[in-house]
N, C-alpha and C positions, 0 to 999 in steps of 0.2 A: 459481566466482568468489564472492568474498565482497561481496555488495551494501553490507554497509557499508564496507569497504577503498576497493571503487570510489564512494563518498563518492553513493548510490541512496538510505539511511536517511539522511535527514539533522537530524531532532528524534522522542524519544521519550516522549512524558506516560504518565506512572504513578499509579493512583489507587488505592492499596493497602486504601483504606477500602471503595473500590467493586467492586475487582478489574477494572479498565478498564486497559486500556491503547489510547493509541491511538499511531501510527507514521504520520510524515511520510516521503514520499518524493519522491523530485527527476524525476519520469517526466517531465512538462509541460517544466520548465528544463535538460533533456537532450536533448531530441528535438526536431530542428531542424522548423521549422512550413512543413514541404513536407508537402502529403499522400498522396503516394509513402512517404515517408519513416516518417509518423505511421503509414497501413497495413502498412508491413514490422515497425514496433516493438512493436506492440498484442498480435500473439501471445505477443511477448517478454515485454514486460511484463505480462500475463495470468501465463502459468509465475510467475513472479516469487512475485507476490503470491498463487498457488495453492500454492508452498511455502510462504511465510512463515504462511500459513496452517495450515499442515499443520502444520509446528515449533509454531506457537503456541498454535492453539484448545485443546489441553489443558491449557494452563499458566493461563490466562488465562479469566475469565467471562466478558470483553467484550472482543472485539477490534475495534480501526478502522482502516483502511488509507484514509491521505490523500494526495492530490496537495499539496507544499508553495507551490505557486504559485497554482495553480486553486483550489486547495480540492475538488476531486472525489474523491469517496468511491468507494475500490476496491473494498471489504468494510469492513462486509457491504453488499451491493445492496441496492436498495430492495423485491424482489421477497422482501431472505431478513429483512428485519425484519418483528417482530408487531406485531398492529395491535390 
């Protein structure tokens, strides 16, 4: 499936000075707030954003994978930034 067809990327900032990019997506305002529901989708959306990653990390010096609602940060973790 094409996540952006099924309307999953829904804003994408490009900072060509910095080579950032970051990518909003619709995970939080798709996924009905049962927590049944939130634990069947999490593996899903995991996959997801572990290809978007895979397509991207070599196009890209910095990539960010955002929740467009939340604001929560898919990639990179907090464990894979330097300190």
């Amino acid at each position: 499936m094409d996540i952006v067809t099924e309307g999953l990327v829904t804003k994408v900032e490009i900072d060509e000075v910095e080579n950032r990019v970051r990518v909003y997506v619709a995970f939080a305002r798709n996924t009905p707030a049962h927590p049944f529901t939130m634990a069947v989708n999490w593996p899903l959306q995991a996959k997801i954003v572990r290809e978007m990653v895979k397509v991207l990390e070599d196009k890209v010096g910095y990539l960010e994978i955002v929740d467009d609602t939340t604001l929560q940060r898919y990639y990179p973790l907090e464990d894979d930034l330097e300190v």
